[in-house]
N, C-alpha and C positions, 0 to 999 in steps of 0.2 A: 250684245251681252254674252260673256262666255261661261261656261257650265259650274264655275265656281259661284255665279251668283246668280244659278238656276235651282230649281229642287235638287235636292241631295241625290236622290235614289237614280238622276240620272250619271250626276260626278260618280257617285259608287260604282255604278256600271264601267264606266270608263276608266275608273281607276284599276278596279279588277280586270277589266279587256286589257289593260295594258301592263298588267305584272301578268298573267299568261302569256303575254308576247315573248317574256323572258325565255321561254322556250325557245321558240326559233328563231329569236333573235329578228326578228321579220316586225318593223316598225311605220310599214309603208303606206298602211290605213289611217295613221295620223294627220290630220290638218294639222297647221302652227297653233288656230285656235284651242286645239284638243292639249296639247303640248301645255299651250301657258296655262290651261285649266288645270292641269294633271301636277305642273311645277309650283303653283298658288299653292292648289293642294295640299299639297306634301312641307309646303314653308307655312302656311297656316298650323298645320299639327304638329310644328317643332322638329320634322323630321328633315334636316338639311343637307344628311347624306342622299337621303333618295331623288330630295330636289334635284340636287347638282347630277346626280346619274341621270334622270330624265331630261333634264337640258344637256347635257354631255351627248344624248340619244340626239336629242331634238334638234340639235345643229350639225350632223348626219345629214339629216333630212331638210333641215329648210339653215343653209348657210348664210345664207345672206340675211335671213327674216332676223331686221333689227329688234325687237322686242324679245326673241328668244336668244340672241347677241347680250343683251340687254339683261337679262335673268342669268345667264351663264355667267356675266365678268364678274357682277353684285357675288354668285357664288364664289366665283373666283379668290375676289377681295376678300369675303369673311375667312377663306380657308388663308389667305396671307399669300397665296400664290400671285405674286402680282404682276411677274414676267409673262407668264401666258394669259392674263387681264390684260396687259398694254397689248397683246399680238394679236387679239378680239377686236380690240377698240381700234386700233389701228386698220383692221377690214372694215368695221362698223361706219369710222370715220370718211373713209376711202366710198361708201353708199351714201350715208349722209351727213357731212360736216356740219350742216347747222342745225345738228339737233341737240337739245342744251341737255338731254339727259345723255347722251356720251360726253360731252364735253365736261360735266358734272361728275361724271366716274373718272376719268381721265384725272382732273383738278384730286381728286378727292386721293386718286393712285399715287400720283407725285407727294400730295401731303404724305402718304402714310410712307412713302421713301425717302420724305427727308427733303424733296425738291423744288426750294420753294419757287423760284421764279416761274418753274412751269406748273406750277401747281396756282400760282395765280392769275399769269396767261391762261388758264384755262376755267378757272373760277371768273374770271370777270368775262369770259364769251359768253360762258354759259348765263352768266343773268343777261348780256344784251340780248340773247336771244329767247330769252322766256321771264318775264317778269311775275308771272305766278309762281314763279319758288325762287324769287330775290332773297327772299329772307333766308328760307337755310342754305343759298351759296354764301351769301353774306357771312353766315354762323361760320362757314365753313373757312372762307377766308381767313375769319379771326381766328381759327385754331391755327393755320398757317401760321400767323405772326406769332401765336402765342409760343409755336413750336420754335422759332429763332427769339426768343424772348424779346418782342419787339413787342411791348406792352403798352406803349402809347398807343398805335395803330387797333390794336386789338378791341383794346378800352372803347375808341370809336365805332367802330364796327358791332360791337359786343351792344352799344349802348343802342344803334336804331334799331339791333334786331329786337332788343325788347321794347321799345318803345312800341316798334310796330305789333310784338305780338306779348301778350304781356303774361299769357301761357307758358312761353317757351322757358321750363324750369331747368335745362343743360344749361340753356345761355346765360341764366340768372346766376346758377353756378357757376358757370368759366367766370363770368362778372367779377362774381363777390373772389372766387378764389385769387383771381389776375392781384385785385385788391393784397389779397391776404401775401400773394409773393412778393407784393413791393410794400411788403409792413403797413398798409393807410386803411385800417381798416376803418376810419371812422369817413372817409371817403364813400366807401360799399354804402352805409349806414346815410347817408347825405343823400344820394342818388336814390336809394330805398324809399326815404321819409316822400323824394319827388314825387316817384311809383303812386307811394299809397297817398299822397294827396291827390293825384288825380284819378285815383281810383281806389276810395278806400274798402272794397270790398273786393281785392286780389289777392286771393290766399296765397298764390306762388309769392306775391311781396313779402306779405306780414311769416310764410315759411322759411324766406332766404335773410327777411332781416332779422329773425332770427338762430338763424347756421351765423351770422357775422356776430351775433352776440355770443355763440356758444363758442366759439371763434376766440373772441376777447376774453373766456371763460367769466363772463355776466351772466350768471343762470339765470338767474329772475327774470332780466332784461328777455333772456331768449325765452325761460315760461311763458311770460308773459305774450309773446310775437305768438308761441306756435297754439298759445291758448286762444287766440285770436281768429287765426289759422281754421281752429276747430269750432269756433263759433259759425265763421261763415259754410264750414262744411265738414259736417262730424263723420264721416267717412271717406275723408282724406287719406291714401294710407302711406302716403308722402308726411304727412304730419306727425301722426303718430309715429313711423322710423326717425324721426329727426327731435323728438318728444324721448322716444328710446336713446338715441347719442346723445342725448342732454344729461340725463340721468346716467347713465355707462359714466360718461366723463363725471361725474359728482360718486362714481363709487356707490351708486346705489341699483345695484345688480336686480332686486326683487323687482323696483319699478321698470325701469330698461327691459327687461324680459316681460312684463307687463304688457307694454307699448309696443312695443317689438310683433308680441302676438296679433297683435288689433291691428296692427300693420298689415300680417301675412290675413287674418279676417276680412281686411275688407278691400283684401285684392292684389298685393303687393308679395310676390314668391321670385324673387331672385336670390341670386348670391349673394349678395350684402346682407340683407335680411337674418338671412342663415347663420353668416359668419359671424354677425355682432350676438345673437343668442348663443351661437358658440364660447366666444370670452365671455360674455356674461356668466354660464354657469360656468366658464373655466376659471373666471377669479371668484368663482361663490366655492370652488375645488370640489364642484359637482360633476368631475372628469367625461363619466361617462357618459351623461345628456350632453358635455358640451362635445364630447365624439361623437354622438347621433348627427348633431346639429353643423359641422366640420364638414362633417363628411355628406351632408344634405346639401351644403355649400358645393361640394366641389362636383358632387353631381351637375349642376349648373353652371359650371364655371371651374375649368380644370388648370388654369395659367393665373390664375389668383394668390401669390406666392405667399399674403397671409393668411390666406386657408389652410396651404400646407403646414404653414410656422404653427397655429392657432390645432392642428390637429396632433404636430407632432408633442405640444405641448402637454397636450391632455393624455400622450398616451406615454412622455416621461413622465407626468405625476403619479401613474398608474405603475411604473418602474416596467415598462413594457420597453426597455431601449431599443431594441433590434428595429422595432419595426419604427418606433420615433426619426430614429437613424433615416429611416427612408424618406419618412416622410419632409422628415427636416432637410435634407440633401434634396429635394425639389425643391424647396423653397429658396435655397441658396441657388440651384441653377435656375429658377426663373430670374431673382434676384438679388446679384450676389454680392453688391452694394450697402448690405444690409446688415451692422456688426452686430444686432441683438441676434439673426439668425447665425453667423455663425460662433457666436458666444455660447446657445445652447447646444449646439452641434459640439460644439466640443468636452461641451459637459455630459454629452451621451456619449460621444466617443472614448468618454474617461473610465464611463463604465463598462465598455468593451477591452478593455487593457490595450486598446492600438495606440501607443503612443505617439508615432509618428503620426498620424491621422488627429490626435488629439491635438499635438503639438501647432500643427501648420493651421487648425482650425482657431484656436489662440490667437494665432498670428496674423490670420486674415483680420478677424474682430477687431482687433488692435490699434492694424491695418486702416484701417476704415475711421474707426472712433479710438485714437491713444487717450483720451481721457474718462474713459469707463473704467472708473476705482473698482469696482466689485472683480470686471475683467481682470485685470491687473493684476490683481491681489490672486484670483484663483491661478491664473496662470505660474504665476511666485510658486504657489505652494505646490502645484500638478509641478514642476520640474524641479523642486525642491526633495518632494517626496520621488523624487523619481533618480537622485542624487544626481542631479545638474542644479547643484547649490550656486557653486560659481554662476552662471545662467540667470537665476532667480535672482539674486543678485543684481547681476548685471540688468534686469527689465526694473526692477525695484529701484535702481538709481535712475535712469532713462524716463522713467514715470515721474522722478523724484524732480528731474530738472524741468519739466514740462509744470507742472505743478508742486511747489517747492512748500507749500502751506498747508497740505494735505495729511493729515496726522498715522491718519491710517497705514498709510503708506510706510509710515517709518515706525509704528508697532509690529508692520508684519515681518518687517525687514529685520528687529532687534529679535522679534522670537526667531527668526531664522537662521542670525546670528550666535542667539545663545543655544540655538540647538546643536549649533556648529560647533560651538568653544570657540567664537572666534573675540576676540579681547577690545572690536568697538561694540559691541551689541549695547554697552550702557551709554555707550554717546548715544547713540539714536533713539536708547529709550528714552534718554533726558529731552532729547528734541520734542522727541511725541509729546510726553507730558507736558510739557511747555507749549505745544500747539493747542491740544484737547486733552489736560488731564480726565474728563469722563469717559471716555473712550480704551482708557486703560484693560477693561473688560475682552477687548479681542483681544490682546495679548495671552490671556488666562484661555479662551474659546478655543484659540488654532494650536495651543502648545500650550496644553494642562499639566505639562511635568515644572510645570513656573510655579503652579499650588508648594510644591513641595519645597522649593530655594528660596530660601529663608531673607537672604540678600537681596536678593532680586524685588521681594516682596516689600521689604523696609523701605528699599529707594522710591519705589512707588509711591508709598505711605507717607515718606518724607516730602513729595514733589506735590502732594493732596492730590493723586491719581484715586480713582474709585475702579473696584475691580467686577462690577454688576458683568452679568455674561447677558450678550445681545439674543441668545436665539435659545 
């Protein structure tokens, strides 16, 4: 038994003997056992810089001792360093190849590089050789396949891990989600109903088969599952967050931050947690609780790119740009695949007067999603007002051939025209009208000197345009 799971007052001693060691750097009183106690330690208290320093120490001193091999790569991996993880595992393996927890790190490095064949050569030694943790190599294998979308394979592997363990609430999700990428979601729901018949008192079931309801956007369907959920165990706090994304997606911010709470209550404090109470009050435009809460998020999780979006957000509605700017340019470099991130990035950039920064952030968004109307439109009038009419223009028709039935589109294009004097603005205001005469109202909203042409206003009148202003 080693001192982690002895009385404290002696791990205490030992942990203080060993930050005094920093002194003289003289480490040579340590057994390996004192090492894994000291590394437990330090990864029990969430501190996993120190861990990884005391095992960085500890394999100084004892090189070969697979177990602190064995602590060190695990550090390794979480830090993403995985070149000097394979250069461990490879001494590790070279002591002992048939021990299924290298071979299990090994499998687990390849997956996170992308490699599958060796990452399943190495996932399948490892379960022959220890069949007490079949199951999560098993799990492990299916994120392989899931990672080359090889979604049949996964489906099976996914399906005996929960069979065999009917806990296991990641596997329930990769499950239901595999589902959700290949659109069957009534599949998830089929395999579920199996679950809870043979076990109808599985709240991870009656929880996941309601994530496949909230999925289908069936609220009731999924109340109903995660009220179920909370029957068999009213301090679930798995339940109640998924009870909170029920209500978030129905637009009912008061309850979602409700549930949300009872969540972090009765035990439940990560990043997700944080962040959904963050848009919660960020669409109640309760900004700065939803920046307390953003920013609680990324305490926990700093590579969470809608943490950053979700923070920068709340500190543009605050008209706090500079620093939005920041925050939002992390979330486009974690990622940057993502046109609603830089749709808003451009709208802070607008209000820094950097055009060219404004401009290319337009154009990634674009980039990404050409058919965001809102996009589109502001981009028109940021280089409209910027006199690159011709430009606006030019994006205005390129929108216009992608989506040829889109009214808006050729409202903003006629006021842009007539602010020009340019002699088609009434072709395309006749089109608008003829697409959506209600919508006449933008035309008045982006170019209020239309109030005053008397012309303009007739044809409208004539075509039964309505001129109601949207905002």
């Amino acid at each position: 038994m080693d001192l982690i799971e002895q009385n404290s007052s002696s791990l205490i001693r030992l942990i203080r003997f060993f930050e005094k060691q920093s002194i003289t750097e003289d480490y040579s009183f340590f057994e390996i056992s004192d090492f894994e106690s000291i590394i437990k330690y330090y990864l029990k208290s969430n501190n996993k810089d120190k861990a990884f320093e005391a095992s960085s120490i500890a394999i100084k001193y004892y090189p070969y001792s697979i177990p602190i091999l064995i602590l060190n790569v695990e550090l390794l991996i979480d830090k993403s360093e995985h070149e000097e993880a394979l250069d461990l595992l490879e001494r590790a393996e070279m002591i002992a190849s048939n021990d299924s927890k290298i071979q299990q790190l090994l499998g687990r490095i390849y997956f996170e590089l992308g490699e599958k064949e060796e990452a399943i050569q190495h996932l399948d030694q490892a379960i022959r050789l220890d069949n007490s943790t079949k199951n999560y190599n098993l799990f492990l294998k299916a994120l392989v396949f899931l990672q080359h979308e090889n979604f049949g394979e996964a489906l099976k592997l996914l399906r005996n891990v929960i069979n065999e363990d009917l806990k296991n609430e990641e596997a329930i999700i990769e499950f239901a989600q595999c589902y959700e990428t290949l659109d069957e979601p009534e599949n998830a729901i089929a395999i579920y109903q199996q679950i809870i018949d043979k076990n109808t008192y599985s709240e991870y079931a009656w929880n996941n088969l309601g994530l496949i309801y909230n999925y289908q956007s069936k609220y009731e369907l999924a109340f109903d599952a995660f009220d179920m959920a909370l029957t068999l165990n009213s301090k679930n706090p798995v339940t109640y967050f998924n009870l909170g994304n029920n209500y978030l997606d129905q637009t009912l911010y008061k309850k979602a931050i409700e549930n949300y709470k009872e969540s972090i209550r009765f035990g439940r404090e990560d990043y997700l947690v944080y962040m959904q109470l963050g848009y919660s009050y960020l669409f109640m435009e309760e900004n700065e609780k939803a920046q307390l809460f953003f920013s609680k998020s990324l305490k926990l999780n700093k590579n969470y790119p809608d943490c950053w979006f979700g923070l920068g957000l709340s500190l543009s509605n605050q008209e706090k740009y500079e620093d939005a700017i920041t925050h939002l340019e992390k979330a486009v470099e974690l990622f940057p695949f993502n046109d609603k991130f830089w749709y808003e990035l451009a709208n802070c950039y607008s209000f820094s007067s950097d055009y060219k920064k404004t401009r290319d952030a337009f154009i990634q968004s674009l980039e990404i999603n050409p058919y965001n109307t809102v996009a589109v439109i502001d981009f028109a009038l940021f280089l409209h007002d910027h006199k690159k009419t011709e430009i606006a223009v030019e994006r205005l028709m390129d929108a216009i051939t992608l989506n040829d039935k889109n009214a808006e589109y050729y409202y903003i294009l006629a006021g842009i025209l007539y602010d020009s004097k340019h002699e088609d603005a009434d072709f395309y205001l006749e089109k608008a009208l003829k697409l959506d005469p209600n919508k006449a109202g933008l035309l008045f909203e982006y170019f209020p000197f239309i109030f005053s042409e008397d012309r303009i206003v007739n044809l409208i009148d004539s075509k039964g345009g309505t001129i109601t202003l949207f905002s």
